[in-house]
C-alpha positions in Angstrom: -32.7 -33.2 -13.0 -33.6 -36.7 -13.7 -35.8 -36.0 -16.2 -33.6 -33.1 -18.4 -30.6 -35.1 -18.3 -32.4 -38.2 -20.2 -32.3 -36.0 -22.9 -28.6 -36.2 -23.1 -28.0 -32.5 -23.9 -25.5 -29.9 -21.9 -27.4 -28.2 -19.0 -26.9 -24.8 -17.1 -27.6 -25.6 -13.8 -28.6 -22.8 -11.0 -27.5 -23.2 -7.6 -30.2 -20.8 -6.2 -31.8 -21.7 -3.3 -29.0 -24.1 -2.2 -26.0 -24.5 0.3 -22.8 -26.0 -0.9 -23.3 -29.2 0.2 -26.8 -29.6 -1.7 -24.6 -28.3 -4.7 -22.2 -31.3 -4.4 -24.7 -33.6 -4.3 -26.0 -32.1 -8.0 -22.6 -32.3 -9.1 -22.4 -36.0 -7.9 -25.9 -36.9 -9.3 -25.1 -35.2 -12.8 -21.7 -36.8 -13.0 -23.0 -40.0 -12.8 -25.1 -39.7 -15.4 -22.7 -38.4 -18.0 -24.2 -35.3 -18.9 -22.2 -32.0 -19.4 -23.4 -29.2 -17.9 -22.5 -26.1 -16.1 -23.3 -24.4 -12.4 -24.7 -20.7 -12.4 -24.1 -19.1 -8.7 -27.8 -17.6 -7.8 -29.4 -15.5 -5.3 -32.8 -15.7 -5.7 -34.1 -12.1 -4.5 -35.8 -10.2 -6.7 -34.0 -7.8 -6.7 -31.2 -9.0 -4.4 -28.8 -6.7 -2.6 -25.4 -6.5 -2.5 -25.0 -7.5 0.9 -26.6 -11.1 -0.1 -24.8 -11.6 -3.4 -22.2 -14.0 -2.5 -19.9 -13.1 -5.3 -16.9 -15.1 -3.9 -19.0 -18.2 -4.0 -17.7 -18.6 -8.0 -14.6 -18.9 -6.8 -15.7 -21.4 -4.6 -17.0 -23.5 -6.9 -14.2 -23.4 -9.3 -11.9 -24.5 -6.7 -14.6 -27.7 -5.7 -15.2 -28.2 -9.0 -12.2 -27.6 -11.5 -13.6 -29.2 -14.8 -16.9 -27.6 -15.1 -18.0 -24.0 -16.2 -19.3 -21.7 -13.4 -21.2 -18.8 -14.3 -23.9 -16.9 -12.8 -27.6 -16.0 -12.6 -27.7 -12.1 -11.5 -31.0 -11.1 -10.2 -29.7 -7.5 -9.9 -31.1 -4.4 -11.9 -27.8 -3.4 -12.9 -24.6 -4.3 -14.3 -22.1 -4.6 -11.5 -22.3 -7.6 -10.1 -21.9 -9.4 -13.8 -19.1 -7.6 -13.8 -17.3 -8.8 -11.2 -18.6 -12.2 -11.8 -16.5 -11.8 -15.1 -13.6 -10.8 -13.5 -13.7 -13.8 -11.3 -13.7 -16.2 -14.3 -17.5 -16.6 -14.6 -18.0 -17.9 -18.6 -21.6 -17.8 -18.1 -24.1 -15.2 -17.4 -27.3 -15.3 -17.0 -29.7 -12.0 -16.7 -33.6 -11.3 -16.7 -34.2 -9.1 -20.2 -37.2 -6.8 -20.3 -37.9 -5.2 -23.5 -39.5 -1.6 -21.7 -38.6 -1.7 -17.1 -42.6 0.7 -17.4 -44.2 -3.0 -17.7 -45.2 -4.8 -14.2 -44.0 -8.0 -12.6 -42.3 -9.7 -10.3 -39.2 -9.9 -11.7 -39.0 -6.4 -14.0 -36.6 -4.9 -11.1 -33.8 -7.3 -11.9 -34.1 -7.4 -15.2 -32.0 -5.2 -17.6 -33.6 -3.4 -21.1 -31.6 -3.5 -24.7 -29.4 -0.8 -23.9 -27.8 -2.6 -20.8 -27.5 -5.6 -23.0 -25.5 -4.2 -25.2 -23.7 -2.2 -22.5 -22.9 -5.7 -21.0 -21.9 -7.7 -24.0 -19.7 -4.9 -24.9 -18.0 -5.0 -20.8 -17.9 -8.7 -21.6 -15.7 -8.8 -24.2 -13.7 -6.0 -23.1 -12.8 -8.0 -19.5 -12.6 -11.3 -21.8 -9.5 -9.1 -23.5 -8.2 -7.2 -20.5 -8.0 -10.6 -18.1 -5.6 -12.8 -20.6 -2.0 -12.4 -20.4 0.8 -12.7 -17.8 3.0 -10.9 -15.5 6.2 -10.3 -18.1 8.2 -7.9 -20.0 5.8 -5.8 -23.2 7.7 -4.6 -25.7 4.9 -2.0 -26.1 5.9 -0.6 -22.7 9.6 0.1 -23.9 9.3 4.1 -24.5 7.3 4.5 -21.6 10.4 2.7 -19.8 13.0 4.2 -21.0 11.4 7.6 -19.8 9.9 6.7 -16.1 13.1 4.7 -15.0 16.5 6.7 -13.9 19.7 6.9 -14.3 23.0 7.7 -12.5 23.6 11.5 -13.2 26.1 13.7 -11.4 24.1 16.0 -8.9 27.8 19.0 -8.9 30.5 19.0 -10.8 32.9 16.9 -10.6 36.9 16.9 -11.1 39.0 14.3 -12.6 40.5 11.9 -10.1 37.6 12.9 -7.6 36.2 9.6 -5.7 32.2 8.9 -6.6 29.9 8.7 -3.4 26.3 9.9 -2.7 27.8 13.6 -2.6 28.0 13.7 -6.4 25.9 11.2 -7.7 22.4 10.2 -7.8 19.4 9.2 -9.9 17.2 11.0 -12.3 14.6 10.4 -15.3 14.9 9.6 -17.8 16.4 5.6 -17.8 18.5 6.0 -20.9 21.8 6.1 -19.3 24.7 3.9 -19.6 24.2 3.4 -15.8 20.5 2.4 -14.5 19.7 3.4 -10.8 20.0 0.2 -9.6 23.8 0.4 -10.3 24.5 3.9 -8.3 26.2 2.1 -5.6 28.4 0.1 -7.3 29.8 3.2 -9.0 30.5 4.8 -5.1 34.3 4.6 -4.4 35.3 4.5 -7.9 37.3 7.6 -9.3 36.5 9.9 -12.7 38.5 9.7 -15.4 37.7 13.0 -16.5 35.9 16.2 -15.2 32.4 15.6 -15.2 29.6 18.2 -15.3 27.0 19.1 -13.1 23.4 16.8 -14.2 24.7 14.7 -16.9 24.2 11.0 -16.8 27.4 9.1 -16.0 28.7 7.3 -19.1 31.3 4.2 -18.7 34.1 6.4 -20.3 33.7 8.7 -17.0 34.7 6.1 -14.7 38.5 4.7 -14.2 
């Protein structure tokens, strides 16, 4: 470490091999010497198993250290773990890339070939996409809303003058309706202003 940060340039960092609190102490020793750089969660099994994979330690180091990019170094053979690493805000990963998994090595079981690589670049950007946004209203959703919520319909017929209760109305599909569902109560004890069919919605000219 002392050595590669002289050179001034932005370091990926793996935290294989190490507990948290040897982690800090990188963190401490990097800070002080002004270098950016960025931590990569590691097991370093080769392959490792799921069981040892530690995926909640991204989030982990996120929370302990807010200001730098945490990514990680998957030793698996496959895709999953990468992932989920995405989906847990990882901005970096790191796999083993074999051009043909017939050759020998140590390491050729955790490693992925072109196709997977392209498999997970493609996943990448597609979570990247899928992640951003917010808990609100999409405009894009409108038709589908309109059709899946309910409104208040008259489950018999009903006579002019004839009180409104859970006898005679209720909800149904779809929610284009003068009265949403979440209005059929406040309509119970009010009278009709005019006869009223059997499974129409209610309309504000039906009510007195």
């Amino acid at each position: 470490l002392e050595y590669v940060s002289s050179f001034k340039k932005p370091m990926i960092v793996s935290t294989g091999l190490h507990s948290i609190k040897q982690v800090k102490k990188t963190y401490n020793f990097l800070k002080k010497k002004k270098v950016k750089f960025a931590l990569l969660h590691t097991t370093n099994l080769y392959p490792s198993k799921d069981k040892l994979l530690r995926l909640n330690s991204i989030v982990q180091m996120q929370k302990l250290f807010p200001k730098k990019i945490v990514g990680l170094s998957d030793h698996t053979g496959d895709l999953l773990s990468s992932i989920i690493a995405l989906t847990l805000g990882a901005k970096i990963i790191e796999k083993h890339f074999v051009s043909d998994q017939s050759f020998r090595g140590p390491d050729v079981s955790s490693s992925i070939d072109e196709k997977k690589l392209r498999k997970l670049i493609e996943i990448s950007k597609r979570v990247d996409v899928q992640l951003k946004g917010h808990k609100n209203l999409l405009t894009q959703e409108e038709v589908t809303r309109k059709f899946a919520f309910a409104s208040v319909v008259s489950i018999k017929k009903i006579s002019k003058g004839d009180i409104l209760d859970k006898t005679n109305l209720w909800v149904m599909r779809p929610g284009t309706g003068f009265y949403p569902s979440s209005k059929l109560k406040s309509l119970y004890g009010k009278k009709a202003r005019k006869n009223i069919k059997k499974n129409v919605q209610i309309s504000k000219n039906d009510i007195k």
